[in-house]
C-alpha positions in Angstrom: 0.0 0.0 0.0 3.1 2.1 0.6 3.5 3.0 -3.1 -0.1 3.6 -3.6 0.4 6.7 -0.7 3.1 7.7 -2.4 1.2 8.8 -6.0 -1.2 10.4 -3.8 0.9 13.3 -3.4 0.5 14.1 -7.1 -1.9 15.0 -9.6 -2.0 12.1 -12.4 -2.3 13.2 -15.7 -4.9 11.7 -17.2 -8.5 10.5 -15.3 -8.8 10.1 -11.8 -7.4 6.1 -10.6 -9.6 4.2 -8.5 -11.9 5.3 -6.2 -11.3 5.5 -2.6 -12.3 7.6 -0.7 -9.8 9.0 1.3 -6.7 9.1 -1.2 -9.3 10.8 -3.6 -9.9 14.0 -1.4 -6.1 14.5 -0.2 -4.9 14.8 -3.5 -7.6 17.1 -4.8 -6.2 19.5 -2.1 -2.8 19.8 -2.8 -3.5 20.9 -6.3 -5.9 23.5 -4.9 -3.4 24.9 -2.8 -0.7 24.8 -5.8 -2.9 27.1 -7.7 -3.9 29.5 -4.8 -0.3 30.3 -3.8 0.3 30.9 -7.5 -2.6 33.5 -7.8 -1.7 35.1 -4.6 1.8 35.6 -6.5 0.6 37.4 -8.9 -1.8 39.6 -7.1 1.1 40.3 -4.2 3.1 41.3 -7.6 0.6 43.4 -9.3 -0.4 45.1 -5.8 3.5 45.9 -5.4 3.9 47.5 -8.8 0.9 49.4 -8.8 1.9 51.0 -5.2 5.6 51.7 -6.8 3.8 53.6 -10.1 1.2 55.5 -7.6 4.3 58.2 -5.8 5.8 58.4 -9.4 2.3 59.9 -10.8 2.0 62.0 -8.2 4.9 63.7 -7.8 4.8 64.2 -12.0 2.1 66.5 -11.1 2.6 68.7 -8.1 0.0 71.1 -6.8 0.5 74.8 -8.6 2.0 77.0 -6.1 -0.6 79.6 -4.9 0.2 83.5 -4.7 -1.9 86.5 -3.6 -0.3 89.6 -4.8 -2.1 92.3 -3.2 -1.2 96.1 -4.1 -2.5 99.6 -2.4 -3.8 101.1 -5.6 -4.7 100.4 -9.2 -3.0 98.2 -11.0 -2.6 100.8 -13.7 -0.9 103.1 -12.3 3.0 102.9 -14.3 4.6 102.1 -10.9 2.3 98.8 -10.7 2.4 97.8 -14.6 6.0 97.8 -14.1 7.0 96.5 -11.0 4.5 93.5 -11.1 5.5 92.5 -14.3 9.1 92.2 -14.0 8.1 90.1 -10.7 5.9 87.8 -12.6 8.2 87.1 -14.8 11.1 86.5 -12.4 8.6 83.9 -10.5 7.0 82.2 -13.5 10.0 81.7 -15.7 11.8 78.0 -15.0 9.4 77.2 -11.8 9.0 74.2 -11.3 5.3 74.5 -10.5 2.7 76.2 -12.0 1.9 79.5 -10.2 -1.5 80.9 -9.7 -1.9 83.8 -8.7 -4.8 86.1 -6.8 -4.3 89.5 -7.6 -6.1 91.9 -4.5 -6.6 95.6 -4.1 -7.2 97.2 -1.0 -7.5 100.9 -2.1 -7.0 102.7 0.9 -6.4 105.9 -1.8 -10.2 105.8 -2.3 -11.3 104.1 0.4 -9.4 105.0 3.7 -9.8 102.6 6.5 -13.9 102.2 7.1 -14.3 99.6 5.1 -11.3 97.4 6.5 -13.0 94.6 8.2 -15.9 94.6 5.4 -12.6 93.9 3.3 -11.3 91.5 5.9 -14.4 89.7 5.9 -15.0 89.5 2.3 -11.1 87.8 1.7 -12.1 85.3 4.5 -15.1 83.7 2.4 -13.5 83.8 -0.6 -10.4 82.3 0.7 -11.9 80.3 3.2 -11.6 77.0 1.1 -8.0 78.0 -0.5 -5.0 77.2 0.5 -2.5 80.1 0.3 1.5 79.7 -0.3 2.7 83.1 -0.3 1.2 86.7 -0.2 3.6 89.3 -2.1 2.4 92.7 -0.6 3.3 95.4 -3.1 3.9 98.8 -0.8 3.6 99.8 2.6 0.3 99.9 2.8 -0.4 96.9 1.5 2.2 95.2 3.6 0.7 96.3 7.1 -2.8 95.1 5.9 -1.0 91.4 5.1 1.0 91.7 8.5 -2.6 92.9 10.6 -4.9 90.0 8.9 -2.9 87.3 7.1 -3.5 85.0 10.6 -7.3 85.3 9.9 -7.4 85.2 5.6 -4.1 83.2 4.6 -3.4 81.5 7.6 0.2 80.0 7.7 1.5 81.9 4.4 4.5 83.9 4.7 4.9 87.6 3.3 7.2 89.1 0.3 6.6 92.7 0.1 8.5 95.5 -2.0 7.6 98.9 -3.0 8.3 100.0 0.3 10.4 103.1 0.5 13.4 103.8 2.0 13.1 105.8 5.1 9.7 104.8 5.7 8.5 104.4 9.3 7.5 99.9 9.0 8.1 97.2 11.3 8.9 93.7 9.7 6.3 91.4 10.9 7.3 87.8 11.5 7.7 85.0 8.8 8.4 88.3 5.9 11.2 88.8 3.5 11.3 91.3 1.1 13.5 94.4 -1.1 12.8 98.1 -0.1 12.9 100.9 -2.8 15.5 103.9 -2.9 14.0 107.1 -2.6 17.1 109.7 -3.3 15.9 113.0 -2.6 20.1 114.3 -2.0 20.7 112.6 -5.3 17.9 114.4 -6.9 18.8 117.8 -5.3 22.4 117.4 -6.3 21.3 117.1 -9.6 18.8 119.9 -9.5 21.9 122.1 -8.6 24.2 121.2 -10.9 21.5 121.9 -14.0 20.3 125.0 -12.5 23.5 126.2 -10.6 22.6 130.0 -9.2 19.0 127.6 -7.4 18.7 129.9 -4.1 14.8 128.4 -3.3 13.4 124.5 -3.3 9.4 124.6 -3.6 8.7 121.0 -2.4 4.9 119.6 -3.9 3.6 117.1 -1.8 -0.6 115.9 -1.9 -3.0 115.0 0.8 -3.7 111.1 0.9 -1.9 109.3 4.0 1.1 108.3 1.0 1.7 111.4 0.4 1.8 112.6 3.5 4.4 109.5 3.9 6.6 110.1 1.4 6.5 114.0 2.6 7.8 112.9 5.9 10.8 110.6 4.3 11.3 113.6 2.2 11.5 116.0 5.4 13.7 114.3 7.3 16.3 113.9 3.9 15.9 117.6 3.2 17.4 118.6 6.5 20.8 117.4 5.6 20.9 118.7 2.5 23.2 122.8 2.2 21.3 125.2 4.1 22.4 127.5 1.5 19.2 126.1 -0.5 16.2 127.4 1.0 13.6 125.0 1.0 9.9 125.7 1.1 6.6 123.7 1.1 3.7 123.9 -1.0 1.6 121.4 1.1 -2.3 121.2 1.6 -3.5 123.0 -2.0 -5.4 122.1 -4.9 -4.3 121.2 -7.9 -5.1 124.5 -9.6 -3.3 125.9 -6.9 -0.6 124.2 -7.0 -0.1 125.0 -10.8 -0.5 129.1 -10.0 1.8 128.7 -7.5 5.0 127.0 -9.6 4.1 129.1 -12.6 5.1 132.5 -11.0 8.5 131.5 -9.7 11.7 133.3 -10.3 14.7 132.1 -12.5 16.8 130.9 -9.4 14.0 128.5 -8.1 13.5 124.6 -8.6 10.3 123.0 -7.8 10.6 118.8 -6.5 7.3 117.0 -7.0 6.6 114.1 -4.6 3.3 112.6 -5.2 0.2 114.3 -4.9 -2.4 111.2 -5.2 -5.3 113.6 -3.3 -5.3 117.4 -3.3 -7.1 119.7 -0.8 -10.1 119.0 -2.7 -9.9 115.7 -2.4 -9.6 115.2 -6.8 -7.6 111.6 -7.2 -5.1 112.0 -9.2 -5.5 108.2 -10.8 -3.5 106.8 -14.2 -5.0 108.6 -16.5 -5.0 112.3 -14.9 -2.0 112.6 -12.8 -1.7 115.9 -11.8 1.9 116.0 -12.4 1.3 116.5 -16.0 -1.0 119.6 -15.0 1.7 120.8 -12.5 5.2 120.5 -14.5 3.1 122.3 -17.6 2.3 125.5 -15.1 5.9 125.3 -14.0 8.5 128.4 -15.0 11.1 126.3 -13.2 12.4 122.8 -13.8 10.6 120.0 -11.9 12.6 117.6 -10.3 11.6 114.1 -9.1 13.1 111.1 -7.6 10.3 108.5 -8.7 11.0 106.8 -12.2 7.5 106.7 -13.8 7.4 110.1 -13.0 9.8 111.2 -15.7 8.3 111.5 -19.4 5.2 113.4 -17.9 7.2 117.0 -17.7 10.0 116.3 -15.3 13.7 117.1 -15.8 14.8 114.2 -13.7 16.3 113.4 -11.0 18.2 110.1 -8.7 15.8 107.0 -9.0 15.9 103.1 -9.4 14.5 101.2 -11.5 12.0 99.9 -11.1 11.7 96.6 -13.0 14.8 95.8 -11.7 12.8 96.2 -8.0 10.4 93.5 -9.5 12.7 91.4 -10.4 14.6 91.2 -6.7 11.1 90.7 -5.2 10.5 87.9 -7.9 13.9 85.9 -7.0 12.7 86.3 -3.2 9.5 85.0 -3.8 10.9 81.8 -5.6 13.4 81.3 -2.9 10.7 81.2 0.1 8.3 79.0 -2.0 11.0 76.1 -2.6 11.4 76.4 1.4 13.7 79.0 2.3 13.0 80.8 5.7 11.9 84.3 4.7 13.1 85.7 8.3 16.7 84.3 7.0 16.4 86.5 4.0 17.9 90.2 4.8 16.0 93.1 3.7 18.2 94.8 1.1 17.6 98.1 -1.0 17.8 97.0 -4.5 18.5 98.6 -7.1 20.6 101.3 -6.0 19.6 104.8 -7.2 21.1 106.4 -10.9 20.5 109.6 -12.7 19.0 110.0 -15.3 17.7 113.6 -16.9 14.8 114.1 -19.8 16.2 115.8 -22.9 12.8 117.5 -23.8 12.4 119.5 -20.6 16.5 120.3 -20.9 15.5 121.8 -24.0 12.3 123.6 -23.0 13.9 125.1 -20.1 16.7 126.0 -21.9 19.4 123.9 -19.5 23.1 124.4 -21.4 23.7 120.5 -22.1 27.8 120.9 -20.3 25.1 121.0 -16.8 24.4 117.5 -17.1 26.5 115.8 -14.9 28.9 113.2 -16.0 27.4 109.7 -16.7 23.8 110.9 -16.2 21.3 108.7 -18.2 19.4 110.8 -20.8 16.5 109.8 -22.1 14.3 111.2 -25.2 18.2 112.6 -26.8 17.8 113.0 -30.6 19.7 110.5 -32.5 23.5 110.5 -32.9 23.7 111.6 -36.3 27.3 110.4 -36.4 26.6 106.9 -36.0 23.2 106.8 -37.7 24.2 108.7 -40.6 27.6 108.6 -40.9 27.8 107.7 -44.7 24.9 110.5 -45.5 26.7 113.1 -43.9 30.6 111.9 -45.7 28.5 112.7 -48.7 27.0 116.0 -47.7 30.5 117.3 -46.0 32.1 116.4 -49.3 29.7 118.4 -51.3 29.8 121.3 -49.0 33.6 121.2 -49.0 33.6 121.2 -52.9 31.4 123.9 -53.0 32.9 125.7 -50.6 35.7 125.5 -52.7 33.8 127.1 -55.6 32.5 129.9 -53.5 35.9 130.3 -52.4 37.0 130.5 -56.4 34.2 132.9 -57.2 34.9 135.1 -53.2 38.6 135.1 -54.9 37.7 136.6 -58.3 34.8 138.9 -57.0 37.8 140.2 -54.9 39.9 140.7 -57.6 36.9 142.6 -59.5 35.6 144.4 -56.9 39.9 145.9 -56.7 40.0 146.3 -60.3 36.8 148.0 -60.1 37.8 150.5 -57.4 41.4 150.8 -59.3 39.1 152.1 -62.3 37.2 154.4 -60.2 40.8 156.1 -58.7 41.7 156.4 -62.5 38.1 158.5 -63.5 38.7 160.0 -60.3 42.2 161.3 -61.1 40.6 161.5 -65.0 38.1 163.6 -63.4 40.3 166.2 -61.7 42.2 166.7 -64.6 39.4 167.4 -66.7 38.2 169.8 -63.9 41.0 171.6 -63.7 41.4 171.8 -67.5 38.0 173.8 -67.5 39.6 176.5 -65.5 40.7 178.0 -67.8 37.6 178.0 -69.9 35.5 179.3 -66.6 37.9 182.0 -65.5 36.0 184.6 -67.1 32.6 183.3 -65.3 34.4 182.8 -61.8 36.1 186.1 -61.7 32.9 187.2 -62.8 30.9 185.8 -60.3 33.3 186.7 -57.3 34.0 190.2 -58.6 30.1 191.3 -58.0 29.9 190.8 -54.8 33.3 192.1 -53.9 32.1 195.0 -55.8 29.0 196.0 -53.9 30.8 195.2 -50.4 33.2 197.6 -51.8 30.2 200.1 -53.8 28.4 199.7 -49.8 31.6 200.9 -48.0 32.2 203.7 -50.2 29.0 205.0 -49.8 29.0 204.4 -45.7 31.7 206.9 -45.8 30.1 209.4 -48.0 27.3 209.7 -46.0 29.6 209.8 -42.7 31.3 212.6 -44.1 27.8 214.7 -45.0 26.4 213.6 -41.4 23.3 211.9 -43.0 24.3 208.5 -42.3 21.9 207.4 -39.6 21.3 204.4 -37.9 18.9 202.2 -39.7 20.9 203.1 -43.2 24.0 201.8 -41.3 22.1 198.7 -40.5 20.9 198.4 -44.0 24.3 199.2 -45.6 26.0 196.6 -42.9 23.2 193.9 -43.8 24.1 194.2 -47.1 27.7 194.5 -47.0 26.8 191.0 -45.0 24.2 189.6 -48.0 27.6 190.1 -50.2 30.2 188.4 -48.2 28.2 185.0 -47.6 27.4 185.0 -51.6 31.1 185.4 -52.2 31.7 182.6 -49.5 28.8 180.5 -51.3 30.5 180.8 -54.5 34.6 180.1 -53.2 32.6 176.7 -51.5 30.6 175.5 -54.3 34.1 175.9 -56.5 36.4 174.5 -54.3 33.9 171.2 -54.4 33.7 171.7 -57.8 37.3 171.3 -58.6 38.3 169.4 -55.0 39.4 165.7 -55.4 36.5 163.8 -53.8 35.6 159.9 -53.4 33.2 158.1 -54.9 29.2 158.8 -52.1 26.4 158.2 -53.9 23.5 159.8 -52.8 20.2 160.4 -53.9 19.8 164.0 -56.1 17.7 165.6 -58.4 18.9 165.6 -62.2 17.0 169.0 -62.7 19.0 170.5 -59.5 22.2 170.0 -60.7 21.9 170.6 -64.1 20.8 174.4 -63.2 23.8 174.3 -60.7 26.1 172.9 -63.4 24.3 176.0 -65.9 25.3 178.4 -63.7 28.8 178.1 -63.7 28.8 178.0 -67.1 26.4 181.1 -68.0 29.1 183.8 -67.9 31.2 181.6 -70.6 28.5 181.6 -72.7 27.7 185.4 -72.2 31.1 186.1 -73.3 31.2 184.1 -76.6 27.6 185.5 -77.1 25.9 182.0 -76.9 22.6 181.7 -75.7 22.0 178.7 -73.3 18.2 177.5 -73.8 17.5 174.6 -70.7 14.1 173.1 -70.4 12.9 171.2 -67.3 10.7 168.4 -67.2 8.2 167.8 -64.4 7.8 164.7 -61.9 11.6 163.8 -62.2 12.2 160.8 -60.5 15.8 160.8 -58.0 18.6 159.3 -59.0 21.8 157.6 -57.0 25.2 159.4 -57.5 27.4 162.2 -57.1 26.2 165.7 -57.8 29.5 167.1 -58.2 30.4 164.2 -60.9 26.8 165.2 -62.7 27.4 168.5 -62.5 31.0 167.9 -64.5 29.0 165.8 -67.3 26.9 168.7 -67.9 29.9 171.2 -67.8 31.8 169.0 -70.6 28.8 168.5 -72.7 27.7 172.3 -72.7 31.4 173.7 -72.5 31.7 171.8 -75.8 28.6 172.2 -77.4 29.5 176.6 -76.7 32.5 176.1 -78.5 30.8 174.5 -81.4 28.6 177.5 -82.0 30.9 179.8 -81.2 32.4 180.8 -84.6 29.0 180.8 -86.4 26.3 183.5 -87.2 23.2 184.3 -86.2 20.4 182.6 -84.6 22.3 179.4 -84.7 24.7 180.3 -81.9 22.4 178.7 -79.5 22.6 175.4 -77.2 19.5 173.6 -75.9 19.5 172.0 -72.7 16.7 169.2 -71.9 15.6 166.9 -69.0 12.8 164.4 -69.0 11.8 161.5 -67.2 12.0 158.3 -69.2 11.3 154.7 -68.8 13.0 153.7 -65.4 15.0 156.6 -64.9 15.8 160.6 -66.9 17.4 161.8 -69.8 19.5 165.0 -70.5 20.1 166.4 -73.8 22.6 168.6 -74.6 21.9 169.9 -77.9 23.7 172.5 -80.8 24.1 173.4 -84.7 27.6 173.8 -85.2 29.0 171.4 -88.0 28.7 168.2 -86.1 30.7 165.1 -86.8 31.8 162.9 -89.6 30.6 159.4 -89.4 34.3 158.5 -88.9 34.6 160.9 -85.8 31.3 159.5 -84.8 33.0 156.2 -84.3 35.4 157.4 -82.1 34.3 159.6 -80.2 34.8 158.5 -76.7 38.1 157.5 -77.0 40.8 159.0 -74.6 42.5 160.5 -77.4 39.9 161.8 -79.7 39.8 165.3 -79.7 38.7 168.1 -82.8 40.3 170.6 -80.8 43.9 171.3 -81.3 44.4 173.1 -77.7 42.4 170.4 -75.9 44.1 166.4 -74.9 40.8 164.7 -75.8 40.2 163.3 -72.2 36.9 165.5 -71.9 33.8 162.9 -73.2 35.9 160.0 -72.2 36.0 160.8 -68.8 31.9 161.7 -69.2 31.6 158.1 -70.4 33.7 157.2 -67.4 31.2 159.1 -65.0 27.9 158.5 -66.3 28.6 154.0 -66.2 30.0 154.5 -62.7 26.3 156.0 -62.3 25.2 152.4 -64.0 24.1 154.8 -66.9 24.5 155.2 -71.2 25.6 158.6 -73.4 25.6 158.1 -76.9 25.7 160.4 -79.9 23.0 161.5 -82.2 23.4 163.8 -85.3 20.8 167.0 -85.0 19.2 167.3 -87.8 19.8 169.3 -90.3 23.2 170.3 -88.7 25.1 169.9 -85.4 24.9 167.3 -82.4 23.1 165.7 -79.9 24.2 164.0 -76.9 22.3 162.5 -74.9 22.0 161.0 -71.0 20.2 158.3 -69.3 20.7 157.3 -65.8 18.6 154.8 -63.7 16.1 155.9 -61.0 16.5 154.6 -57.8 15.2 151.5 -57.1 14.6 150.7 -61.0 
């Protein structure tokens, strides 16, 4: 039976043996357990790898870090846009969870303090199911409403804060880390003095809200270390309207520094889209100084100031670092960044700063391009054509020199021309000047004569001496008239033109040649026109044309008969200018004379050098004017005479 017990212990292959009982039942078992402890392997294995895969999902998705960023004032002001992007940024870039964030807006600038625990009690239902990571409080305001009620909303989430100014009276509250802002009010003074240096008064413009009145307190206690040279007054507690009155009536050595001015006396907000800056640097007759960066642009001439993306972007790295587990009350509060200065070129220009004020290594912003580096090709170019042209100008400067010599070389030689005709004619008008100086010597003398007759009867009384001595004095000053009129007749003279009437001098120039005439029995006819216009030269010069032309024109008549021993003298106003005529019917000239006849050495005369119508020719084109010869008909000559009016 022993072998029989022995096949019991295993399952046969094929149907089940003989029946017994017993046997039968035993081995039935031992399979059954075979196949349990199998399937209990399996489900031990599948149980194990499933609990392995389960950590592995869930740390491949990690719950998003959550972030309130809670600000004082609309998001729109520039400081806000700025500084909250560059944190964002910083934060969200390479994290290695997503971050949610809860943006929050306590608006104490609207809203001041009586609706606080409305506030409070609103953020506690809304967060009441949300779990918190971090609150990043974005100014000082904002960070003493996180510090006062994060226990109750956000309960075991630690603080970041920036935006909060240097100087500013704060207490750090416990489990907080965070960047303060510089606020350089010696920087921006320093610069104010160096663009304006004769500044004698400081008008500081502060608002009304409890930020302003802040950021006038920080701005107080700099001030007083700044040179007490600088007088430094407040204009505090106005409107805005006042404000602008007030900064548009200051004096040339003032400056004006604008903190912020959120709320005015009247209570006016000065939000994003009105800041009263823009309204206050416009009324300003000094430049505006500020040490806040989204300030400039809006009017101001600069200042010292961070900036302030580069704030945002310290706050940001903070942030990170608590999240991933650093202890925020291990993190030291730093200033960052560190203050610059930078100056806007468009209020340099409108308040006419010289640009050698602007300190060295001052950022300026809104400067015209370099046109040395943008343009450098363009202006090679343009210098290169200037340079050649100068070079032409400096061709044509050289030969309009060298004419304008020759030209006053020629008007020495008519000059000296001139003077030797003049004094040529002397001898032709000795007979007229003795004549005209003889009469009134000869009444002075007929009046003394007479004087003494009547001295020596005893009838000279009183009022005939007067008479006798005014005439005696009538005498003299025409004698003296005619010596001065002579000696500039015949006096060597440069070249003034002035404005004279043609009909004028060709009376004067008659004159001195009516006693000439008289004496060769010559009758001198002159007709005058009417409405002559002026004309620009010399008078004496004029007066010598005439003289040649008549002087000639008497000794072309001279030796003839008759009615014929006349010379007619004409003026006339032309087209642009006047004409004289000098006209006679002595025997005229042949056509080969005609030809001629201006030359320096043409003469008919065998007493005379020929220099007289050549130097007339010389005369009348230095008075821009034309003589030309006409034959009178039936016999004699005509010359005539145009000059230019003035302005023609």
């Amino acid at each position: 039976m022993a072998p029989a017990k022995a096949r019991g212990d295993y399952c046969p292959r094929g149907g089940m043996g003989k029946k017994v009982s017993k046997p039968g039942r035993t081995r039935l078992g031992g399979c059954a357990r075979l196949w349990a402890r199998v399937a209990l392997a399996a489900a031990l294995g599948c149980a194990g790898v499933a609990c392995a895969q389960a950590p592995a999902e869930t740390r491949a998705t990690p719950a998003p870090w959550r972030v309130v960023l809670i600000r004082g004032w609309d998001s729109l002001y520039p400081i806000n846009i700025i500084r909250e992007r560059a944190l964002r940024e910083t934060l969200t870039n390479g994290a290695p969870r997503l971050v949610e964030f809860y943006p929050e807006e306590i608006d104490p600038l609207r809203f001041p303090g009586a609706i606080e625990a409305d506030i409070v009690a609103l953020l506690q239902r809304k967060y009441a199911d949300t779990s918190i990571d971090l609150v990043i409080a974005s100014g000082i305001e904002s960070l003493e409403f996180a510090a006062r009620h994060r226990d109750a909303i956000w309960s075991g989430a630690a603080i970041v804060f920036n935006g909060v100014f240097e100087g500013a009276q704060w207490r750090r509250p416990p489990r907080a880390a965070g960047v303060t802002i510089a606020f350089d009010i010696e920087g921006t003074i320093a610069l104010g003095r160096a663009l304006v240096p004769s500044a004698r008064r400081l008008f500081v413009v502060s608002g009304s809200s409890s930020f302003d009145r802040e950021m006038l307190a920080i701005a107080m206690q700099r001030l007083t270390q700044i040179d007490p040279a600088l007088e430094v007054l407040y204009l505090t507690g106005l409107t805005r309207a006042q404000t602008s009155a007030r900064v548009s009536m200051l004096e040339r050595d003032d400056l004006v520094l604008y903190l912020t001015m959120l709320r005015d006396a009247d209570g006016l907000v000065s939000g994003p889209g009105a800041p009263a800056l823009v309204q206050v640097a416009a009324s300003s007759s000094v430049p505006v100084l500020s040490a806040i960066q989204t300030q400039y642009g809006r009017g101001v001439i600069g200042g010292s100031t961070p900036r302030y993306e580069a704030h945002g972007r310290a706050a940001g790295e903070i942030a990170r670092r608590v999240l991933q587990g650093v202890d925020p009350d291990a993190i030291d509060v730093r200033t960052v960044p560190a203050a610059a200065c930078e100056v806007d070129w468009n209020a340099i220009v409108r308040w006419q700063i010289p640009g050698r004020n602007v300190p060295t290594g001052c950022s300026v912003l809104n400067r015209p391009l370099d046109p040395w580096r943008t343009y450098l090709w363009q202006i090679v170019i343009v210098v290169s054509i200037i340079m050649l042209q100068a070079g032409l100008l400096s061709a044509l400067l050289l030969q309009s020199g060298r004419r304008r010599a020759a030209e006053a070389q020629l008007h020495a030689r008519t000059a000296d021309l001139a003077q030797g005709s003049r004094i040529s004619m002397i001898g032709a008008l000795t007979a007229n000047l003795a004549h005209e100086i003889n009469q009134p010597i000869g009444a002075i003398l007929s009046n003394t004569e007479a004087a003494q007759i009547m001295l020596e009867q005893g009838t000279l009384t009183p009022d005939k001496l007067r008479e006798i001595l005014a005439d005696i004095r009538d005498d003299d000053l025409r004698a003296s008239e005619v010596i001065r009129t002579l000696r500039s007749l015949f006096a060597r003279s440069q070249w003034r033109p002035t404005a004279i009437e043609t009909n004028t001098e060709v009376a004067e120039a008659l004159r001195h040649v009516e006693f000439e005439a008289a004496r060769r029995d010559v009758r001198l006819m002159s007709s005058y026109g009417s409405r002559m216009p002026a004309v620009l030269g010399d008078s004496v010069q004029l007066q010598q044309v005439v003289i040649n032309l008549v002087v000639n024109a008497i000794e072309a008549v001279a030796q003839l008969a008759g009615i014929r021993r006349e010379v007619r003298i004409e003026t006339c106003a032309v087209s642009n200018g006047v004409a004289i005529a000098v006209t006679d019917e002595g025997p005229g000239l042949s056509p080969e004379d005609a030809g001629r006849l201006f030359e320096s050495t043409f003469t008919t005369k065998k007493e005379s050098m020929g220099f007289g119508l050549s130097i007339v020719r010389s005369i009348v084109e230095m008075h821009r004017g034309r003589v030309w010869f006409e034959p009178n008909v039936p016999r004699g000559a005509v010359f005539r005479v145009w000059l230019p009016a003035i302005g023609s």
